[in-house]
GUVEXVEX-820559 format. One record per atom (N, C-alpha, C): residue in one letter; x, y, z. Coordinates in steps of 0.1 Angstrom, whole numbers, plus 5000, padded with zeros to 4 digits. Each point is the difference from the previous one (the first is absolute). Layout:
<nodes>
AXYZ ...
</nodes>
This chain:
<nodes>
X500849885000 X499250125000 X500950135000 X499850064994 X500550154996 X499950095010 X500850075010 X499950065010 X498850125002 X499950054988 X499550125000 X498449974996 X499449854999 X498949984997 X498850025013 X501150035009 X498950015014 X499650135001 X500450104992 X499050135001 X499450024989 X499649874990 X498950044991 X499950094991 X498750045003 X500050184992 X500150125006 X500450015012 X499950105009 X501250074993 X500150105000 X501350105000 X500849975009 X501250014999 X501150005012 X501050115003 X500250045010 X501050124999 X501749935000 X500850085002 X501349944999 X500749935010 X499550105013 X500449945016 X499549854998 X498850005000 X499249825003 X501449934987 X500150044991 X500649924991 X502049995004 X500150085007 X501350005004 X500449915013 X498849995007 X500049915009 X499949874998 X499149994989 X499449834991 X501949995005 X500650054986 X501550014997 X501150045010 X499949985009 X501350105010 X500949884999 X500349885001 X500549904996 X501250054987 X499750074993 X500649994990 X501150165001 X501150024998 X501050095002 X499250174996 X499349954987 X499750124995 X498149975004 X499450065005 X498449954997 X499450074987 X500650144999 X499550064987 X500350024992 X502149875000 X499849994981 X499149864999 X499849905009 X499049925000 X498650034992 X499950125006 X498550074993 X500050024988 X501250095002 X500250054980 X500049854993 X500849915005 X500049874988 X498849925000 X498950055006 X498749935001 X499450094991 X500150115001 X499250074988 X500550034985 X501249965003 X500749974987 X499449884992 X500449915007 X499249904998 X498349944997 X499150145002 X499049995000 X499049945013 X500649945009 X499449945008 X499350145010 X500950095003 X499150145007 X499750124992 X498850084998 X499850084993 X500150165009 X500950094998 X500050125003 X498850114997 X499450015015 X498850064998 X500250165002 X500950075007 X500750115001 X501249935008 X500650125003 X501550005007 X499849915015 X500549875004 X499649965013 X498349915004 X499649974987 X498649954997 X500149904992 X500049905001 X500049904987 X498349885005 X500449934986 X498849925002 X500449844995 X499749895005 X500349884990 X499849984990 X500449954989 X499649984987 X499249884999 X499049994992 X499149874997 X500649924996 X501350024994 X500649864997 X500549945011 X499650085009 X500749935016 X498849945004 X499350075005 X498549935003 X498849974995 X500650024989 X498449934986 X498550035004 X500150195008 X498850045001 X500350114993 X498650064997 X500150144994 X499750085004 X500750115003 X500050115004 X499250064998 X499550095017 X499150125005 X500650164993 X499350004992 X500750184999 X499550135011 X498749925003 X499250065012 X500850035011 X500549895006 X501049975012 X500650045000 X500750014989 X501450074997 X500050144999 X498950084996 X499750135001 X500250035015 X499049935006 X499850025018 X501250025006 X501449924997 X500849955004 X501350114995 X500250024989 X500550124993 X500450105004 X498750065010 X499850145002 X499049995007 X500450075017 X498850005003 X499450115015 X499249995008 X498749954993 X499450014986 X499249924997 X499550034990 X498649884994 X499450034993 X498549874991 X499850044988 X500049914994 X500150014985 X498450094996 X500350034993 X498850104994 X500250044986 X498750105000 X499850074984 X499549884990 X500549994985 X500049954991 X500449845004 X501150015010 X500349814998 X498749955011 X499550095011 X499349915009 X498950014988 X499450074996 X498650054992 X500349814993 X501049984994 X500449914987 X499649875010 X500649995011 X500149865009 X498250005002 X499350085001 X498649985003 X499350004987 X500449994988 X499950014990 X499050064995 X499850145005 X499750144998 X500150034987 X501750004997 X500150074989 X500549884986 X500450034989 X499849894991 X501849994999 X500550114997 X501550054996 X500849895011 X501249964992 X501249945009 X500650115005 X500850025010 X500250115005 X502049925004 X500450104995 X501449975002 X500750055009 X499750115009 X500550095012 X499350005009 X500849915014 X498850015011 X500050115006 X499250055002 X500050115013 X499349995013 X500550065007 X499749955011 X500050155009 X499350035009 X499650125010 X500649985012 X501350115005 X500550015012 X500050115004 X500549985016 X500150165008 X501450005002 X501050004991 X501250014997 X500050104993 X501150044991 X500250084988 X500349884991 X499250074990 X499449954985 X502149924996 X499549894994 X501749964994 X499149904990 X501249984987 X499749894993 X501449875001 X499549904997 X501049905001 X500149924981 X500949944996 X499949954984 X500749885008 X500149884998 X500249915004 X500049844991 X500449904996 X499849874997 X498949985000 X498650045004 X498949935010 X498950084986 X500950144998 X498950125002 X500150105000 X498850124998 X500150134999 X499450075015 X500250005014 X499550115008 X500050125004 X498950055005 X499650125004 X499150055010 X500650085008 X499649975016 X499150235001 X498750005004 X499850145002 X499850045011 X499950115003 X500250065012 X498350025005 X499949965008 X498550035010 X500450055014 X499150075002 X500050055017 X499749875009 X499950005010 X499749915010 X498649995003 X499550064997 X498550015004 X499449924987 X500450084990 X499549944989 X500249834997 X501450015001 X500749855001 X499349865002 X499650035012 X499449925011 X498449924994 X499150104992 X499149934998 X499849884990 X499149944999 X500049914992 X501249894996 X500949945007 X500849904998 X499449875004 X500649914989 X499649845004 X501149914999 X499849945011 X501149844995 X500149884990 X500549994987 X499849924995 X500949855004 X500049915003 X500249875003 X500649974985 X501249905003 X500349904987 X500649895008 X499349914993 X500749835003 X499150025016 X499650035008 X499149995012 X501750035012 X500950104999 X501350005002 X500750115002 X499750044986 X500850145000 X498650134996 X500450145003 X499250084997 X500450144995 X498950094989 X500650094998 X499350135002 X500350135000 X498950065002 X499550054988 X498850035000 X499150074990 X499150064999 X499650184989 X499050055002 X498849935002 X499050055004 X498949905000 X499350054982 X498449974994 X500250054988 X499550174996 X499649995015 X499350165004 X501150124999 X501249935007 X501050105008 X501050024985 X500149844990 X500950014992 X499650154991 X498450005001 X499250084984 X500750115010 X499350055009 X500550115008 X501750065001 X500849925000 X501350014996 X500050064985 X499449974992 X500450034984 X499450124999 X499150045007 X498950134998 X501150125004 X500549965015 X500650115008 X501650024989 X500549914997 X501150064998 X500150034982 X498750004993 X500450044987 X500150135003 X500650055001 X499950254998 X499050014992 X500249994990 X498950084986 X498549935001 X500349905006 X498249975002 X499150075009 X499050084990 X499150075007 X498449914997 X499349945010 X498849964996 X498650085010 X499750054994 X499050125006 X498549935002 X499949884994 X498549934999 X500149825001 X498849985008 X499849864995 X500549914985 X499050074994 X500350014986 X501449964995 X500950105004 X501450074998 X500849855005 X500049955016 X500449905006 X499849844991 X499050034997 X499149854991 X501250024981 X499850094998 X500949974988 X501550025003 X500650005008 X501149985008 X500449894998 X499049935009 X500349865004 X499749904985 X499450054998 X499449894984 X500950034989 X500250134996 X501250024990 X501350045001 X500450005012 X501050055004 X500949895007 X499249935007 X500449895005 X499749844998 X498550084990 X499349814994 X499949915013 X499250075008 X499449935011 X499050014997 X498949865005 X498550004992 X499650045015 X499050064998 X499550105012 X499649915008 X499349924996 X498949865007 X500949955009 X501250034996 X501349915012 X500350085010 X499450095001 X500650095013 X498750025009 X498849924996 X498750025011 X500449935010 X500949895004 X499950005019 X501450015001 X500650154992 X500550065015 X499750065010 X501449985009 X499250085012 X500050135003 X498950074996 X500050165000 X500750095012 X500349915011 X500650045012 X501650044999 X500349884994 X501150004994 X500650164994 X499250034994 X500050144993 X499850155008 X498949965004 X499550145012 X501349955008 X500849935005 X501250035007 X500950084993 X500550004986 X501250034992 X499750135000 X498150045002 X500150154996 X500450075014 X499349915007 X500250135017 X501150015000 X501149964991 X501450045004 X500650104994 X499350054985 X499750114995 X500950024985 X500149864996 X501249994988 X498549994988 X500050144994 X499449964987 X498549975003 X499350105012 X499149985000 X498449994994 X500350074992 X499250014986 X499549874990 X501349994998 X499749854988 X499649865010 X500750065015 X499549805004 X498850065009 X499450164998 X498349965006 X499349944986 X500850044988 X498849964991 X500149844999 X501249925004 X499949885000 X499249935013 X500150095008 X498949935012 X498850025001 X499950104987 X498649984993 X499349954991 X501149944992 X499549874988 X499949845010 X500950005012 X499649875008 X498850045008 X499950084999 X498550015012 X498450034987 
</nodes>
């Protein structure tokens, strides 16, 4: 068995992996010739992850977002895609933090992490489960639409109306898919005062 098969898909930082290794004179040309080799993939500087050819599972890009950079839950366009909201493959995860905004380019992937206040932050997150084991976070589908609203600039939606062809041609969401969200979900994003306007008219197409 391959040493490095006992952390799966989880990300690993370098300490845990220097320890696997302290046995060996050098632990982090160890590292480098694992990833030379293919067997660890460099997720940023001090972040790596197993390779499938190690453990013949396939990789979380979810997890890996979480894990990357953080706090942080995947949102916007990739969570919209995971709930199959939207139709588009989406090639850049993004994901909502109360950090400052950073992108990562990586083996895995393209990320992108935005900046939210704390207050805002906080609502609407869910846990998603994989394998009944590991977990990752994620917008819920209320909080994700709400994420996309607040941070476009130039979107101005002044009407129901306005909000509805938004979502249908703008984003090719079939309206019928958004009747049980949870309109609470929403009246929270506004009390916090981001973009008030466009998400009362959205908590007035769910109501």
């Amino acid at each position: 068995m391959n040493i490095l098969e006992q952390f799966g898909i989880i990300p690993i930082d370098f300490a845990t992996l220097a320890s696997v290794f302290e046995g060996y004179k050098s632990p982090a040309d160890k590292v480098a010739s694992l990833e030379k080799k293919g067997e660890l993939i460099r997720l940023k500087k001090g972040l790596f992850v197993v390779s499938p050819q190690v453990h013949r599972q396939a990789l979380s890009v979810e997890l890996i977002a979480n894990h990357l950079y953080g706090p942080s839950y995947i949102s916007f366009e990739k969570a919209l895609s995971l709930y199959k909201l939207i139709p588009e493959r989406v090639h850049t995860t993004r994901s909502m933090t109360i950090k400052r905004a950073r992108n990562f380019t990586n083996p895995i992937g393209n990320f992108e992490y935005v900046t939210a206040t704390t207050d805002y932050y906080r609502i609407g997150i869910r846990t998603k489960v994989i394998d009944s084991k590991l977990a990752y976070l994620i917008a819920s589908p209320e909080k994700a639409l709400c994420d996309m609203i607040i941070t476009s600039k130039r979107l101005r939606l002044q009407s129901v109306k306005a909000m509805q062809t938004y979502l249908e041609e703008d984003l090719r969401i079939d309206v019928s898919a958004i009747e049980v969200f949870d309109a609470d979900v929403v009246k929270q994003c506004i009390e916090t005062g981001k973009k008030r306007t466009e998400l009362l008219q959205l908590y007035k197409l769910l109501n």
